[in-house]
N, C-alpha and C positions, 0 to 999 in steps of 0.2 A: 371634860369634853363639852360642857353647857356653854363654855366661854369659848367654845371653837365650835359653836354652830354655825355661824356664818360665814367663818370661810369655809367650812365644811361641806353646806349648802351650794357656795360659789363654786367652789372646786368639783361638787358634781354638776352643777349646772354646765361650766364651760365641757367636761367631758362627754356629758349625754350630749349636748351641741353640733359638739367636734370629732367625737367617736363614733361614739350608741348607736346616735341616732341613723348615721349613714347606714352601719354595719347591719341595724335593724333593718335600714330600706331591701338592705340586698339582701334578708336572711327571709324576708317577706316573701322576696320574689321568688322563694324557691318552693316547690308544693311538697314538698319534706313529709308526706303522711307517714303517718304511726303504721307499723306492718297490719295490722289489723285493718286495714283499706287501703294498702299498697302491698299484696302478697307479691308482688317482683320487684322490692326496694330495691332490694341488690342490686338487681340488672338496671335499672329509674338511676340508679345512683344519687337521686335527692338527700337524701339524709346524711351519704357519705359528703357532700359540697356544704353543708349545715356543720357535720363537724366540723371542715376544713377550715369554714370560715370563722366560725370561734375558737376554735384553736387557735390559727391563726392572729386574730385580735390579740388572743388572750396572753400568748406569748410575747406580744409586743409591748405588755405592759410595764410602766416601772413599779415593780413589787419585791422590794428586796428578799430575795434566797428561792423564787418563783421556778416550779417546776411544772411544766404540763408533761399531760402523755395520754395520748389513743391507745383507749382497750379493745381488743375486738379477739372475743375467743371461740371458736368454728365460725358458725354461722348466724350468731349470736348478734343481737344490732349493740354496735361500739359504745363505749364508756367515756367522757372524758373525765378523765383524774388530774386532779391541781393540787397541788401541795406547797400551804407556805409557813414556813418556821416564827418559832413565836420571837417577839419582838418587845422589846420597853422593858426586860427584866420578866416578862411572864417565861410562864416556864413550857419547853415542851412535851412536858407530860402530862398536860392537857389540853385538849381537845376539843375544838368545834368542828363540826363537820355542818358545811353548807348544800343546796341542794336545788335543783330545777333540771328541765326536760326542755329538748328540743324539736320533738316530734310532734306531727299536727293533726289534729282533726281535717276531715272532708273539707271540699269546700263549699258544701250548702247552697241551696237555691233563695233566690229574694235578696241579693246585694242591690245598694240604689245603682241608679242610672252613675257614673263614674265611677266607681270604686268594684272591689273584683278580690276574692281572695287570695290573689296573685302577685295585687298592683299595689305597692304604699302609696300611701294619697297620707298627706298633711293637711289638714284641718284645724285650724288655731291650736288650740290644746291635744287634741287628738290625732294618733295616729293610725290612718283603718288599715286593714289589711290581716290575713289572718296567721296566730301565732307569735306576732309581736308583745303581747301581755300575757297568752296562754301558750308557750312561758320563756319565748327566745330572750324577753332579756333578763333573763335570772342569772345567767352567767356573767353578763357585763355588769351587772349593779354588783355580785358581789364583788369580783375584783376590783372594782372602783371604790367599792367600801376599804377596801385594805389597800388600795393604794390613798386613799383619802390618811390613814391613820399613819401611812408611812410619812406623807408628806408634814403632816402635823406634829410628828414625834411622838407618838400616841401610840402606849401599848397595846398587844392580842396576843391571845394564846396561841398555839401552832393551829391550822387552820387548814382543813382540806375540804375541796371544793369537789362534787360530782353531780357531773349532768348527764342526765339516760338518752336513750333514744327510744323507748317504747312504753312513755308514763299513759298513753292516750291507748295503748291496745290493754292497760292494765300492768303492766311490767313486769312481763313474764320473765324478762331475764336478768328483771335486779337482782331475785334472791340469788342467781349463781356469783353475779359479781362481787355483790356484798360478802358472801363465804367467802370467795378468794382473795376478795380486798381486807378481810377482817382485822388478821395481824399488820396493815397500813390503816387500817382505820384507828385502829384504838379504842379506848373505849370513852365516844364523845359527854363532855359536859351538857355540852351547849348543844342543840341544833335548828339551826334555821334555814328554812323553805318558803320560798318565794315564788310560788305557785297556785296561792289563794287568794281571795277577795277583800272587798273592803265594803262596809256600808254608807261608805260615801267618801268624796276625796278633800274631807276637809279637816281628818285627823289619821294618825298611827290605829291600823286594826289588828288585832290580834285574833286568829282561829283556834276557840276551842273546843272542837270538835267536828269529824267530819263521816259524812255518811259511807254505807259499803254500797255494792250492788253485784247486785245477780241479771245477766246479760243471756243473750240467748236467741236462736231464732227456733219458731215455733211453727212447726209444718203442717198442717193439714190439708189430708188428699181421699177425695173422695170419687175419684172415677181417674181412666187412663187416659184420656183424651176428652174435650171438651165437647158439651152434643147442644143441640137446639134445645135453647131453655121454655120455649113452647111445647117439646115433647119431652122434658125429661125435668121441670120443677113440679112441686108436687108429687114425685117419686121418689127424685134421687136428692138427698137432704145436701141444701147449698153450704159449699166448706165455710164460708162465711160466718152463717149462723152458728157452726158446728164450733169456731173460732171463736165467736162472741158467746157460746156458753162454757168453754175452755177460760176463758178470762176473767166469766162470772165466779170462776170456782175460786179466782185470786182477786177479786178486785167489787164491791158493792158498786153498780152501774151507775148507782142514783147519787151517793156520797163523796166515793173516790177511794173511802176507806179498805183498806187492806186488810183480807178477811184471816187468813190461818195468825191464831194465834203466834204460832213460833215465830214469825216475822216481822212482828213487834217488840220490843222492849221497853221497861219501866224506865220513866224520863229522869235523872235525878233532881233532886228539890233545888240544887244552886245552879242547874242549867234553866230550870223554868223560872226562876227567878233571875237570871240573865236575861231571858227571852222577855219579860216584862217591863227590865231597862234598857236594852233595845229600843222597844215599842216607844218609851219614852223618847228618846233622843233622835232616832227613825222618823218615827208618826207614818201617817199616808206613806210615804216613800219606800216603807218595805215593798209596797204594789205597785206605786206610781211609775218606777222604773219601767215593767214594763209593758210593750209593748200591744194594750189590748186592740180587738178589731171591735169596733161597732159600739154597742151596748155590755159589754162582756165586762166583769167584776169579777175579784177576786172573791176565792171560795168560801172567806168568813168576812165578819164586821170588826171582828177579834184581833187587834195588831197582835199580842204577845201567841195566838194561836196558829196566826199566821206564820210566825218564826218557828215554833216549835215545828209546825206542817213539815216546813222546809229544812230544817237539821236534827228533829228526832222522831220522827214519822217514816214510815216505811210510805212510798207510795210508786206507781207504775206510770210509765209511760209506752208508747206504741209508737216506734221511733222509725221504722220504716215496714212496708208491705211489698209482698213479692209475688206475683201471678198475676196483677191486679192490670188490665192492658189503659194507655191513659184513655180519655175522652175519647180522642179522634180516632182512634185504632177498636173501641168496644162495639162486637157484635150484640146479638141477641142470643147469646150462649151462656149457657153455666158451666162455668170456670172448673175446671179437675181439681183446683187447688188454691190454696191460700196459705203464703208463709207469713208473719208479722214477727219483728226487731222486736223485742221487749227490752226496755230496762227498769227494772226494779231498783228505786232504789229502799236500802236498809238504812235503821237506827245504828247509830255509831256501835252497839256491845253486841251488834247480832254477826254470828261469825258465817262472811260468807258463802265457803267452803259447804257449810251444814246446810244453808238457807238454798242454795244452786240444787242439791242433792233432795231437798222438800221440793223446793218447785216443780221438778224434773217430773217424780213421782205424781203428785199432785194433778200435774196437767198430762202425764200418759198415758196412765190406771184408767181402767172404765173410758172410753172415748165415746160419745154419743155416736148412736148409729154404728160404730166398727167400724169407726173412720181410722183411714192410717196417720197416726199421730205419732209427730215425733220432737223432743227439744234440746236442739244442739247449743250445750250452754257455750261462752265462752270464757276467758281466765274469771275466775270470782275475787271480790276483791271487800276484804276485811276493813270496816270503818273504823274512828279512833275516836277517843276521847282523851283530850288533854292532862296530864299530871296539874294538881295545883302551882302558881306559880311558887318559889321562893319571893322571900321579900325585895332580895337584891334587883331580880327580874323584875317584879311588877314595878317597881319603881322606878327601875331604869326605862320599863317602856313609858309610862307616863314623864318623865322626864324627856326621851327622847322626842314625843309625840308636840310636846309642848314647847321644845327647842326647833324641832325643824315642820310643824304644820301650826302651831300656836293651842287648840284645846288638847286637854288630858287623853291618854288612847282608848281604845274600847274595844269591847270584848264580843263575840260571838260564835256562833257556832255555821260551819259551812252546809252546805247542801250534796254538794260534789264530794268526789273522791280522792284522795291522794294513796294508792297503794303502797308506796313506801312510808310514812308515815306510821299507819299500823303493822308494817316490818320492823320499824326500829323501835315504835313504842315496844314490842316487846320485846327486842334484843336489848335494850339497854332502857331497862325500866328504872334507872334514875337519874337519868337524862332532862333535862328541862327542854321545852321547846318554845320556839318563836316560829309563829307559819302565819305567813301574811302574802301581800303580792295588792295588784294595780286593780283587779277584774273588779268594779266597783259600778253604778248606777248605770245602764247606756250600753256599757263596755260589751256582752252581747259575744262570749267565751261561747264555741262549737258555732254558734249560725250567724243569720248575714249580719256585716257590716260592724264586726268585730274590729276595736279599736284600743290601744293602750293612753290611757293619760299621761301624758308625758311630766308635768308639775310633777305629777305622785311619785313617778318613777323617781323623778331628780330629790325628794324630799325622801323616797324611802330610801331609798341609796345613803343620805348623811343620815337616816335615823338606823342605818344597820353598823355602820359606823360606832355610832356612839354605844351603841348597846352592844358593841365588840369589845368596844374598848372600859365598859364598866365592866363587863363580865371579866376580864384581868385586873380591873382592880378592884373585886368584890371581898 
C-alpha cells in the first residue's frame, strides 16, 4: 500500500473535494443535537435529515458488495449499519468494525462575527461550523477509505461500518443495538473510531486512552420564593455558598485537585512515560492551543503533567448554572436556588457507574444548613485504556503516518469520552484498536467556532486505507 500512497492521497483529495465536503456543508446546516439537548428530536426531525443525508451519500458510493440500512428500534435514536464483504482474497470471517456519531453538541455562545454553528464557512484549511470533525465526517472518510482500496485492487477483511446518533448524550442506546447487532457484528479484529483528536495536524495520531465522566445537575434550594436580600441575607444561608461548599467536598478550590480518593486512579508507568514523549514533540503547544483571556496560564510549568492533568486526572468542570437571572434582569434579592451542570471528568480504570453513585452520596448526605439538595446524574460513562498495540499495527501506523503526513505517528492519550469504546473494549477484549479523528490544535470540539481540518481529513482517510489494507495482509 506504501507505493499507492499517492494515488491514494489523490483519490481522497478529489472525493473530499467533490463529495465530503459539499455533503458536510449541508450536514452542518442542520442542528442535529444529541437527545440529551433536543428532548423533542423526534418531533425537530434534525437527526432524522442527518441520517437521510448520509445514508443517502453513502449508498451512492462505488463499494463493491455495499449495503446500507436505518436501524431504528421504538423510540430509540436510529443506527446506521454498512456492511462490506471482504475483498483481495481476505476472508470474511474477519472483522473490522468501523465507527463515528452524527449527533451534536449545543450550539454555544461566543462564535466570531460570520461564522454560526449552523452556517459552514470555508476558511483556507478549515472548515467552521459545528459537528463537521465532531464527528459528521467519520462516515464519509470511512467509506472513502474502502472505496479507495477497491479502486486500487487492495485487499480488506469484511468490514462493518456504524454510526449512532446519541454519542454526545452518552449513548444510551448503543448498548441495545450492539446486543441486537451482535451475531452481524462478529466478533471484530480490528477496530477503528474516528471521533478522536490529534496533537497536531502534521502527523497520524493514535488515542490510547480516554477519560469517563460523571455528569449531573446539582440542585440547591433554600427558600420557595425569592425575598429582599436586605431582609433575608445574613439569615437565610445564600444557595450559592451552600453550592460552593457542596463542591468543596469534590474539588480543592485552590488546586483544582479532585478530593475523594475513589475518583482517582494509579497512572501506569508506560502512560506517564508516553505523557513525557508527548511533552517532547508537543512542547508549549499542549497549552498554546488554547484560547486564554488576559494574563491567564496554564495550571503547571510541567508539560508531561500537563498531559497527564488532561488524560489521567480526574478533574471538574461547572458547565452550566441555573436560577442565576443575567445582569440586566438581577434584583436585589436572594435567589431560592442554584442548580450548577457538573461534569466530572474520570481516569480512564475508574468505572463510571460506581463513581456517579459516590458523587450522588457525597454531595446529598449532610447538606449545609438542611438545604434541599439534590443530584440528578445523567447516563455515566466508563473511560478506556488501550490494549497494547501488536507489532503488525504499530507499524502499519507509522508506516501509514509517514506515507500519507511524512513524520512517524504518535501516540497519546485523550481527555474526552468515547462511551462505546469502553463497550467494546470489554466485549471484545482481544480486539486491537485504532481511535484517531481531525479534532486537533484550534479545532474547538463542543464551543465556538468549531472547525474540521480539512488536509487531515483527506490524509487520514488514505492513512485508514492503508492500515485496512495491511491489517489483511498481516
Amino acid at each position: 500500500m506504501e507505493d499507492n500512497a499517492q494515488r491514494a492521497l489523490e483519490h481522497a483529495g478529489r472525493v473530499w473535494d467533490a463529495e465530503i465536503l459539499p455533503a458536510l456543508h449541508t450536514y452542518i446546516g442542520l442542528p442535529a443535537l444529541s437527545p440529551l439537548f433536543d428532548p423533542d428530536w423526534k418531533a425537530h426531525g434534525h437527526l432524522d435529515r442527518a441520517v437521510t443525508l448520509i445514508e443517502t451519500w453513502c449508498r451512492s458510493r462505488p463499494v463493491p458488495g455495499l449495503e446500507v440500512e436505518v436501524i431504528v428500534h421504538g423510540d430509540r435514536t436510529p443506527v446506521i449499519w454498512m456492511e462490506i464483504p471482504a475483498r483481495g482474497g481476505a476472508s470474511n470471517d474477519d472483522t473490522v468494525l468501523l465507527y463515528g456519531h452524527l449527533d451534536k453538541q449545543p450550539e454555544m455562545v461566543g462564535w466570531r462575527e460570520g461564522l454560526g454553528p449552523w452556517q459552514p464557512v470555508r476558511e483556507g484549511d478549515r472548515l467552521y461550523g459545528r459537528g463537521g470533525a465532531d464527528d459528521g465526517y467519520a462516515a464519509f472518510a470511512s467509506l472513502t477509505a474502502l472505496e479507495i482500496l477497491a479502486a486500487e485492487g487492495l485487499p480488506h477483511a469484511r468490514c462493518v461500518v456504524l454510526i449512532e446518533a446519541c454519542e454526545e448524550s452518552g449513548s444510551p442506546d448503543l448498548p441495545h443495538y450492539v446486543e441486537q447487532l451482535a451475531s452481524r457484528i462478529g466478533d471484530p479484529s480490528l477496530v477503528i473510531c474516528l471521533d478522536s483528536g490529534c496533537g497536531d495536524y502534521e502527523r497520524l495520531w493514535g488515542t490510547t486512552s480516554l477519560r469517563g465522566m460523571v455528569t449531573g445537575d446539582l440542585h440547591v434550594d433554600v427558600l420557595r420564593e425569592g425575598v429582599h436580600s436586605g431582609d433575608a441575607s445574613g439569615v437565610v444561608p445564600s444557595s450559592f455558598r451552600v453550592l460552593r461548599q457542596l463542591l468543596a467536598r469534590l474539588e480543592d478550590a485552590e488546586t483544582g485537585e479532585i478530593l475523594p480518593e475513589a475518583l482517582q486512579a494509579p497512572i501506569p508507568p508506560d502512560r506517564v512515560a508516553q505523557a513525557r514523549a508527548i511533552a517532547t514533540v508537543l512542547g508549549d503547544a499542549v497549552h498554546q492551543k488554547f484560547p486564554f483571556a488576559g494574563e491567564t496560564g496554564p495550571v503547571s510549568s510541567d508539560i508531561a503533567e500537563l498531559v497527564l492533568n488532561r488524560t489521567w486526572r480526574a478533574a471538574l468542570s461547572v458547565t452550566g448554572i441555573g436560577g442565576v437571572p443575567s445582569l440586566a434582569d438581577a434584583g436585589n434579592v436572594l435567589r431560592p436556588g442554584t442548580t450548577a451542570k457538573l461534569s466530572l471528568r474520570l481516569p480512564p480504570t475508574v468505572d463510571g457507574a460506581e463513581a456517579t453513585a459516590r458523587v450522588q452520596a457525597l454531595l446529598e448526605t449532610d447538606p449545609p444548613y438542611g438545604a434541599s439538595v439534590r443530584f440528578e446524574p445523567e447516563a455515566p460513562a466508563t473511560g478506556w485504556n488501550a490494549p497494547p498495540f501488536e507489532p503488525w499495527l504499530d507499524q502499519a501506523l507509522h508506516r501509514a503516518s509517514r506515507a500519507c503526513f511524512g513524520p512517524d505517528a504518535a501516540f497519546m492519550g485523550e481527555g474526552g469520552s468515547i462511551p462505546f469504546m469502553g463497550m467494546l473494549g470489554e466485549r471484545f477484549p482481544e480486539a486491537q484498536f485504532v481511535i484517531t479523528g481531525v479534532l486537533g490544535p484550534g479545532s474547538n470540539a463542543h464551543g465556538p467556532n468549531e472547525f474540521l481540518h480539512v488536509p487531515t481529513g483527506v490524509r487520514l482517510t488514505a492513512a485508514v486505507a492503508q492500515v485496512l489494507a495491511e491489517h489483511a495482509d498481516r
